[in-house]
Every structure is written in C-alpha cells, then in structure tokens.
C-alpha positions in Angstrom: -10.4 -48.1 15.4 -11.3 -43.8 16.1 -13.2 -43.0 13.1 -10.5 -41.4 10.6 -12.8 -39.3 8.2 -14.0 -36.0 9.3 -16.7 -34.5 6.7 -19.6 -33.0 8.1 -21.8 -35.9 7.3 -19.5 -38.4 9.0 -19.2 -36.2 12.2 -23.0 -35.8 11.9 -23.4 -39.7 12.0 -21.0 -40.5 14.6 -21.9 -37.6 16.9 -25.5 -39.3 16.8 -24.1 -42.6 17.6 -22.2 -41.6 20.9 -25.7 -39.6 21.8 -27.3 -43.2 21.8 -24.0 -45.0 23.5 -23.4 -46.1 27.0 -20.1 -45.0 28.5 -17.8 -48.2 28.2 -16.4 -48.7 32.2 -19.2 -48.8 35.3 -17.4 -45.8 37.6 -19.0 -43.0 35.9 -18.3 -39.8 37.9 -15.4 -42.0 39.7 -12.6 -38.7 39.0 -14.5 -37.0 41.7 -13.8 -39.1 44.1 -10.0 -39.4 46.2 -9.9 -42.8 45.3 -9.8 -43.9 41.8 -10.9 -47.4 40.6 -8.7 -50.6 41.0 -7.9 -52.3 37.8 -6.7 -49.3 35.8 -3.8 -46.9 35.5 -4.2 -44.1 37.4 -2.8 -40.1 36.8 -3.0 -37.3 38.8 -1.4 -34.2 38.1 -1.4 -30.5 39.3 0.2 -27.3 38.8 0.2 -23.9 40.8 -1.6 -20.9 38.9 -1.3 -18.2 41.3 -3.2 -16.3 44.2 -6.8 -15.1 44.3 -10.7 -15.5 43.3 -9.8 -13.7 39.7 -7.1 -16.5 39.0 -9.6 -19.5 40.1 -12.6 -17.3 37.7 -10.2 -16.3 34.7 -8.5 -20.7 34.6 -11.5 -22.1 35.5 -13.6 -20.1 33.1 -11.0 -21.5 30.3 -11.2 -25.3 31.5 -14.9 -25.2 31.1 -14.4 -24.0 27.6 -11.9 -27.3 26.7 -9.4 -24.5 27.0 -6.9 -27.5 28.0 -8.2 -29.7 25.0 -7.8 -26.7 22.3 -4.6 -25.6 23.7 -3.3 -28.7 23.0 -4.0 -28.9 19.5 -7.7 -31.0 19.3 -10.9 -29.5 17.9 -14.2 -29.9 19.9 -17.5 -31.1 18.1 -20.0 -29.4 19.0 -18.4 -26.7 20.3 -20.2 -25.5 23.6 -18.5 -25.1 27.4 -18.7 -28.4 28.7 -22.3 -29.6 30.4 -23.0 -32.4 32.0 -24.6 -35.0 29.7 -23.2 -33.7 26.8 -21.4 -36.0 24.3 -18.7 -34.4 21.9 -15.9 -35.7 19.3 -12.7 -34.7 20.2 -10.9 -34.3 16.6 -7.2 -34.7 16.5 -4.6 -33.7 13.9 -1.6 -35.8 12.9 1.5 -34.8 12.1 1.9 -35.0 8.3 -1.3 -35.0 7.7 -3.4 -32.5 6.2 -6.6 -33.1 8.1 -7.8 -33.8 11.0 -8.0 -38.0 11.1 -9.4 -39.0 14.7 -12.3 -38.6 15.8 -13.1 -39.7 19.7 -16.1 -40.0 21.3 -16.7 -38.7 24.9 -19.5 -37.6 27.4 -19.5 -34.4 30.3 -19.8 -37.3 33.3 -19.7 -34.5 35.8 -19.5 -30.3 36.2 -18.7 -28.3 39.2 -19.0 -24.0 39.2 -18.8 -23.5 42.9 -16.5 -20.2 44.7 -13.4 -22.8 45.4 -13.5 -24.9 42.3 -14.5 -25.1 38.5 -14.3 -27.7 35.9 -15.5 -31.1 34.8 -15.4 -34.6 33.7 -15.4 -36.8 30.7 -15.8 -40.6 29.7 -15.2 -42.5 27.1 -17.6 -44.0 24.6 -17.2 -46.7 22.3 -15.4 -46.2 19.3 -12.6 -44.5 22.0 -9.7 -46.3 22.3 -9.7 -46.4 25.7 -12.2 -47.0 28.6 -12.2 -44.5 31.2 -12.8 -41.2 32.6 -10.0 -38.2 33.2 -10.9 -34.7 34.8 -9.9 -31.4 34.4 -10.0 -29.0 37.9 -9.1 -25.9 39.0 -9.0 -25.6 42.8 -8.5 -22.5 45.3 -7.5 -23.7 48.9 -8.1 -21.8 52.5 -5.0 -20.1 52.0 -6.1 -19.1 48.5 -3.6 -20.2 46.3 -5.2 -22.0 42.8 -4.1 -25.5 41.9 -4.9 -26.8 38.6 -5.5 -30.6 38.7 -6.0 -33.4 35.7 -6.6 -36.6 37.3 -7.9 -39.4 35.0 -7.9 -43.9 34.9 -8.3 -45.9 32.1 -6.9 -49.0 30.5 -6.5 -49.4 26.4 -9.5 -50.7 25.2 -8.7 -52.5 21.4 -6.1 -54.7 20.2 -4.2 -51.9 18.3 -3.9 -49.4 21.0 -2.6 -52.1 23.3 0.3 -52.8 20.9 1.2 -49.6 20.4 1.6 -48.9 24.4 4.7 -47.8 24.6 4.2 -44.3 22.2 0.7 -44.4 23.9 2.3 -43.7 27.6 4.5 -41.1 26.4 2.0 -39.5 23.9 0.5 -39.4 27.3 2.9 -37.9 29.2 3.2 -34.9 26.3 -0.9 -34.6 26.2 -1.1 -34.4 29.9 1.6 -31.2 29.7 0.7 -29.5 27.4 -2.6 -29.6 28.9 -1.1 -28.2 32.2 0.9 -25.7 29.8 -2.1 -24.2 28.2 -4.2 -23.6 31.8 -1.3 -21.8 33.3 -0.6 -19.3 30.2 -4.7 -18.9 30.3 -4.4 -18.1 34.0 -1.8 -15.7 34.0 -2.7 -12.0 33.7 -1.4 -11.9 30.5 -3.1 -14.9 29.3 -5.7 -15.7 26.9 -9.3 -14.7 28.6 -11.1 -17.4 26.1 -10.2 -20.9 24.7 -8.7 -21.2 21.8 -11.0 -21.2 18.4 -12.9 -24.3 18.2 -13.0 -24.8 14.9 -10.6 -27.9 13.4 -6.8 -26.7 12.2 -6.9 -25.4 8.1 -5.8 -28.0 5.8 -1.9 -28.2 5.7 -1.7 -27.3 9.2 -0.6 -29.7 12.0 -1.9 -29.4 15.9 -0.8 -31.3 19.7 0.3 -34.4 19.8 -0.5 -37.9 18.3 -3.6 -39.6 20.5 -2.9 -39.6 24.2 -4.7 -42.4 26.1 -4.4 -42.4 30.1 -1.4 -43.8 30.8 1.8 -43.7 33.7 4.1 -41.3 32.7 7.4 -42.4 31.4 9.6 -44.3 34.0 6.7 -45.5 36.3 5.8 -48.8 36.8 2.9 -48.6 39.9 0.2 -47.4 37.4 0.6 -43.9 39.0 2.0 -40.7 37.2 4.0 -38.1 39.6 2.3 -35.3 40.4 3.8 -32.1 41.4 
C-alpha cells in the first residue's frame, strides 16, 4: 500500500528509495505525445485561462511550481519547481485525520519552458498505486488565447486500489477539477502569483480530496474522460 507514516525519517527513507526506482510502465514521456498508450484509461482535460503572453507566464509559472498539486490540498517533498529527473512524494491528507497519511512516489518524466507552452510531466514509481504518467500544460495558440491541459493514462496497480475502483474514478474526477480550479484562480489577474506553501497541512487540519488515481470520469465507459 502508499506509505502511511510521514516523520522526517520515513520521508527521508522512502524519498531515497524512489531515487533508486524505475518508473513502473515502459511509455515514459508518452503524455507528450497526441496519442496515449493502448491498454490504459485515458484523460484529457482543458480549460480556457484567458488572452495573452502574461496569462501563459503568470499559469504556467504556477504549474511548474505544483501550483495544481498544492491547490488541491497535497504537500510536495522536496519542495522545488518541477525538473526533469527529479523524484518527489506527493503527501496527502485525509479527511478525519490529523496528519498527512499517503505518501506517493513520482518522477519529472518531462519539462517544457518554451514562448507558447509551460509545464511538465510525472510517473509513477513503485509504492504508487497506480502505474502511469499524467501531465499538467498550459498552452497559448496562434490566436493567443491560453488553454490549460491535464492529460494523463494509467491503470490501478495493487489489489486494494482495484477494489476500491469505484470511489477511485470519482476521487478522480474531483482531483482532476480542482486541479483545473486552482490554475485558473492562479491565472487570473487577481490570482495567486506563487503556489501555494509547500509545507504539509498543521495537525488537525484536513486538505483536497482522498487519493485520486487516473481514471474516466463518472458516467464513461470508453476509458476516455470529456474534455471541454
């Protein structure tokens, strides 16, 4: 299962371990492509942000700083904007709970900081409970309008997330808009110019929602979630 304790020493140890792990599918770096791999379930969605080379800086800026994952109510360990080759534990809180319980390994498979688009990539690494990758991109087209895009596949990877499937595709669905919630505030000119802190929630505090793995959203049976 995620690791559930959260002391320094523990994070210490198991950051070490992913540093020394193997991602667990073979498409690294496949989110960057228009075709995703066969053989898992498949999201893409995207919001509009607004109009203009400071929208694209002041979103994409925030995505590279897991502005997405800390809006959304998980801690980032280490904290540092994402790189590629970096490996991280994503710590989320439960509600009820008093601290942070999972801890989820994951690599930077890919970064891109180019005039038209920002933002980056991660897989999984064992001890996730999935196996896959999911990306986090904000676009400007030719008309200059900015798109923010999350497009990830993976498929449950342990007996216990697969029974749990159901909650898992609609934990999910939630993850995947709050994610989409947290770029757009970020984006707007009244929005927040950095990520949130990066530090875990204070003890009696509860953050985001339970442990989202890939999954269709609600309703859909072709492995696909709408996008918009």
């Amino acid at each position: 299962m995620p690791a559930s304790s959260a002391s320094p020493a523990s994070l210490h140890r198991r950051l070490l371990a992913a540093r020394a792990a193997a991602p667990t599918y073979p498409e690294v770096g496949a989110t960057r492509e228009a075709r995703l791999p066969e053989g898992y379930a498949q999201l893409r969605r995207r919001i509009h942000l607004g109009h203009g080379p400071d929208v694209l800086e002041r979103a994409g800026r925030y995505v590279l700083g897991w502005g997405s994952q800390l809006g959304s109510g998980f801690a980032v360990h280490p904290y540092a904007p994402a790189e590629e080759g970096a490996t991280i534990l994503l710590r989320l809180s439960l509600p009820g709970l008093r601290r942070p319980r999972l801890v989820i390994p994951c690599r930077v498979v890919w970064t891109v900081d180019e005039p038209d688009r920002i933002g980056f990539a991660y897989g999984t690494l064992p001890g996730h409970p999935e196996c896959g990758e999911e990306a986090f991109l904000v676009t400007m087209d030719t008309a200059g309008e900015v798109w923010f895009e999350v497009t990830a596949f993976a498929r449950l990877a342990s007996w216990y997330a697969r029974l749990g499937r159901p909650v898992a595709v609609l934990c999910q669905y939630l993850a995947i808009e709050r994610y989409l919630a947290a770029v757009a505030t970020a984006a707007s000119p009244t929005g927040a110019a950095t990520p949130p802190e990066a530090t875990p929630q204070a003890p009696g505090r509860t953050a985001g929602p339970t442990a989202a793995p890939i999954l269709p959203a609600p309703g859909r049976t072709d492995g696909r979630a709408a996008t918009r």
